[in-house]
C-alpha positions in Angstrom: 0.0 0.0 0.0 1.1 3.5 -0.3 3.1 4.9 2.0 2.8 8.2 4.5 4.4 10.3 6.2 4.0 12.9 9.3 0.5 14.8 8.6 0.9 18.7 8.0 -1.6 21.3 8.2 -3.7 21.9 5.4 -3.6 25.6 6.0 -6.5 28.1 4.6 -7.7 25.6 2.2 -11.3 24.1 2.2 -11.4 20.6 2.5 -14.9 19.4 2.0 -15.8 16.3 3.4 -18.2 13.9 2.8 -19.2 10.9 4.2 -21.8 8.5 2.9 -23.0 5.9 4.6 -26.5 3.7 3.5 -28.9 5.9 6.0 -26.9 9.4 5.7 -25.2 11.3 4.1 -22.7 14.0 6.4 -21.2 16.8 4.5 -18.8 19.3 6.4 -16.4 22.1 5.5 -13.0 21.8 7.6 -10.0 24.4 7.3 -6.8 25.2 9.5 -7.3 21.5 10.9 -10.7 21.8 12.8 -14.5 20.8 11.3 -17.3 23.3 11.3 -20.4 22.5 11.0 -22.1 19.3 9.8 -25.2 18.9 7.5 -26.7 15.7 7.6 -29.1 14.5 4.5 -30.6 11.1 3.3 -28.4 8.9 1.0 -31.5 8.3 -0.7 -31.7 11.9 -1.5 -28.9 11.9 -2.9 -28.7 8.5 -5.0 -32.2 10.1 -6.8 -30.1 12.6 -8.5 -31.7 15.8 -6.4 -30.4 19.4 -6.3 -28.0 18.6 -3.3 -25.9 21.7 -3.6 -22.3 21.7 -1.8 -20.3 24.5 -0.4 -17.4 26.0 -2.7 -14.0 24.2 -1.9 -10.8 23.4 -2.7 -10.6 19.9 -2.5 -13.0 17.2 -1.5 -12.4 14.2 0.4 -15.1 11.0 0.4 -15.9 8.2 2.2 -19.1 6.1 0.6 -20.2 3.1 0.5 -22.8 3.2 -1.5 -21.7 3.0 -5.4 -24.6 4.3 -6.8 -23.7 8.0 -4.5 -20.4 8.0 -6.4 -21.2 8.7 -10.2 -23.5 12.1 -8.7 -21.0 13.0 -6.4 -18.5 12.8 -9.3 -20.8 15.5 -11.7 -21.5 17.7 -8.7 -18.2 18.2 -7.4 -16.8 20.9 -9.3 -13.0 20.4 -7.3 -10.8 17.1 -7.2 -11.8 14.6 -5.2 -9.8 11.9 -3.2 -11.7 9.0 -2.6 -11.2 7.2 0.5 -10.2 3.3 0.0 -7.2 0.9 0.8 -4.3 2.3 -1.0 -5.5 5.9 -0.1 -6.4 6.0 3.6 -3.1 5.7 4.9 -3.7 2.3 7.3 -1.5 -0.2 7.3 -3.8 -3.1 6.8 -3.2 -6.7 7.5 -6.5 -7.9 5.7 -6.6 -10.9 2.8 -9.1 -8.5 0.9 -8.3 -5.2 1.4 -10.0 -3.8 -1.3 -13.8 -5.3 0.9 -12.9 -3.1 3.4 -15.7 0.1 3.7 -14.3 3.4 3.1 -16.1 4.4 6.3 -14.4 1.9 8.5 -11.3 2.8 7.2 -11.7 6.5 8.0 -12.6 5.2 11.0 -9.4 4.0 12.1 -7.2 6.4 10.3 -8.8 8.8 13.4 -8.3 5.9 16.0 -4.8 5.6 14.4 -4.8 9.5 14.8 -6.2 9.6 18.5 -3.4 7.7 19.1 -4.9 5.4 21.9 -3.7 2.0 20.5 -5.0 -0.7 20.6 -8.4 -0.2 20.3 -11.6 -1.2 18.6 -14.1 1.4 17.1 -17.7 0.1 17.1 -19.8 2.5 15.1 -23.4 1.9 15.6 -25.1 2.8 11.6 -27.2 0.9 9.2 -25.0 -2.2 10.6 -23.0 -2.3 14.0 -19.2 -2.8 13.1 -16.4 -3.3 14.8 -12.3 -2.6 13.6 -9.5 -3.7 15.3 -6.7 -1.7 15.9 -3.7 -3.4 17.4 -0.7 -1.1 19.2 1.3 -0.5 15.8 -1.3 0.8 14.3 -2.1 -1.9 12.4 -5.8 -2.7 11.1 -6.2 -6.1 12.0 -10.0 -6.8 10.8 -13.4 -6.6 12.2 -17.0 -7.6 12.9 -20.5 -7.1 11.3 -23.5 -7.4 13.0 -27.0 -5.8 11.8 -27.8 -2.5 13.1 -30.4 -1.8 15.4 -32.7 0.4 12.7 -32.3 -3.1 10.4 -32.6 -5.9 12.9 -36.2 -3.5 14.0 -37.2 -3.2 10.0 -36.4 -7.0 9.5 -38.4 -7.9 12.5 -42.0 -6.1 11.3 -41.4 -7.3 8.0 -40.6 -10.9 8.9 -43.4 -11.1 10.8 -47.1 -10.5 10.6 -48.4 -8.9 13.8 -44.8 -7.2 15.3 -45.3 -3.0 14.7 -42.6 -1.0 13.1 -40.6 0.4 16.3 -38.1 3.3 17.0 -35.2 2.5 18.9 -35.4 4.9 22.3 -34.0 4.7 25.9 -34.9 1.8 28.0 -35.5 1.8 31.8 -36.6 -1.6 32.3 -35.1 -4.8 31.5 -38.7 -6.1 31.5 -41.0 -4.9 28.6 -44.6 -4.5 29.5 -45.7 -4.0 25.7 -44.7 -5.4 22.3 -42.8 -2.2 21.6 -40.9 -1.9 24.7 -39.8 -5.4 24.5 -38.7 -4.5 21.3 -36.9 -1.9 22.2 -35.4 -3.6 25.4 -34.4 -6.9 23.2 -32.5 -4.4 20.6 -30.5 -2.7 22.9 -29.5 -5.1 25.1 -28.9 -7.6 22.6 -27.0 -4.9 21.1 -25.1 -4.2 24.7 -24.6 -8.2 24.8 -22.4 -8.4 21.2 -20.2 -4.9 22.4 -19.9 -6.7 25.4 -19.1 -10.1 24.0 -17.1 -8.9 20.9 -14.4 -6.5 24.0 -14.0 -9.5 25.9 -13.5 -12.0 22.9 -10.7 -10.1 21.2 -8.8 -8.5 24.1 -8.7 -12.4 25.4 -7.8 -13.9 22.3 -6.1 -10.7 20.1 -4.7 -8.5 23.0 -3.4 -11.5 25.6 -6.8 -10.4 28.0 -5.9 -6.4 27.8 -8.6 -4.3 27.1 -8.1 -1.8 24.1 -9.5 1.3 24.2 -13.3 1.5 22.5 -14.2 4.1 20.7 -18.0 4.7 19.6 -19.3 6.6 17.2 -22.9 6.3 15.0 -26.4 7.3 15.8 -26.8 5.0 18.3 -24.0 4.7 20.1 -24.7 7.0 23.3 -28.0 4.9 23.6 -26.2 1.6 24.2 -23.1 2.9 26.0 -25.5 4.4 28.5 -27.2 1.1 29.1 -23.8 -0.8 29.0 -22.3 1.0 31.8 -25.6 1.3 33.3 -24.2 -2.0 35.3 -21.0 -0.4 36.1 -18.9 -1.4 34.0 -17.6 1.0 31.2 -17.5 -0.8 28.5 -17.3 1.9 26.0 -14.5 4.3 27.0 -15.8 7.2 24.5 -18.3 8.6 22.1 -16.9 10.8 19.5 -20.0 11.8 16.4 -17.6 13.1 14.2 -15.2 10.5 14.2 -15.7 9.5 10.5 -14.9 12.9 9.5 -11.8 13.4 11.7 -10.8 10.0 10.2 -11.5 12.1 6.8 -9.7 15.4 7.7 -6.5 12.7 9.0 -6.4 11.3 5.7 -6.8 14.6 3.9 -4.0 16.1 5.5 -1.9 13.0 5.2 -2.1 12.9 2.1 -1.5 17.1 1.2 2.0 16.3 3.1 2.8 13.6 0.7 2.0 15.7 -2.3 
């Protein structure tokens, strides 16, 4: 893979950033290093070719993971993109498949990577729940899908015939005393139970039983590190929102100090 060096500042110029994920799409303007303010539309808006207009910048830098977002983002963009994948996000990656790696996950780490709080896994709670493995080098050494929370509620009213359609929301019973709450009480703690499982699993058998640091990010991470530590145990050891887009804004000035 391609090399880096030491990042460098990216000075006055306007780095857009974009990151596209199946639910959302986050779009941001960062300069002199820090991110201003996010706007958050629908992938869906965007995939059906609608008058998504972008702030003026000087470069752009995309994470996506959704193909058909790509071509659009490609006739809107007026300024040259970098496109965040394997030989461009600046991880050193000890995958067999490196090219099946998400663009998100691996923006995800170059900020880990960044944070500099290695080893670590980053579990970011989207349209799936996955987890990355950071080891203390750096090095990415794989990761975990499981179905998001949104999904796994989605599949369940439309596997079945009589369960309703149910937002995910804070829980304060382990004990549901209607077919929504106990919808909402299986998702989360089912999704507390893999975090849980998935930390103890790879720090035993990955980390020789230490704990890496976990970092959260995605729209429902606060909701289930709440309830994880709820039993005193911090599980999760932060929350960061705009993680993806640090891991962009890494990359992006990365790669300006290898130009």
């Amino acid at each position: 893979m391609k090399k880096r060096g030491a990042e460098s500042s990216a000075g006055d110029e306007r780095l857009l950033l974009i990151d596209v994920s199946n639910s959302f799409t986050k779009i941001t303007i960062a300069r002199n290093g820090q991110i201003g303010s996010v706007r958050k539309i629908s992938t869906s808006t965007l995939t059906a070719n609608a008058a998504v207009k972008f702030p003026k910048a000087d470069r752009a830098v995309i994470s996506s993971v959704v193909p058909g977002a790509n071509q659009i983002l490609r006739k809107l963009l007026p300024c040259p993109v970098l496109w965040v994948d394997h030989t461009t996000s600046g991880v050193n990656i000890r995958y067999p498949k490196p090219a099946s790696i998400g663009a998100d996950r691996l923006a995800n780490v170059a900020a880990a990577v960044g944070l500099g709080t290695l080893p670590a896994i980053v579990v970011d709670f989207g349209t799936a729940v996955t987890f990355d493995v950071i080891d203390s080098k750096g090095n990415y050494l794989g990761g975990i899908i499981a179905p998001g929370l949104s999904t796994a509620a989605s599949a369940l009213h439309e596997r079945t015939a009589l369960l309703p359609l149910t937002k995910v929301q804070h829980i304060s019973s382990p004990v549901g005393k209607s077919t929504q709450q106990g919808i909402r009480i299986g998702l989360l703690l089912g999704a507390v139970g893999i975090v849980r499982e998935v930390v103890s699993r790879v720090s035993r058998e990955t980390f020789d039983g230490k704990k890496p640091t976990i970092l959260a990010t995605g729209g429902d991470a606060a909701l289930v590190a709440r309830l994880a530590a709820d039993g005193g145990e911090q599980v999760i050891d932060s929350i960061d929102p705009l993680l993806t887009l640090k891991g962009l804004l890494r990359i992006a000035t990365t790669d300006l100090s290898n130009g």
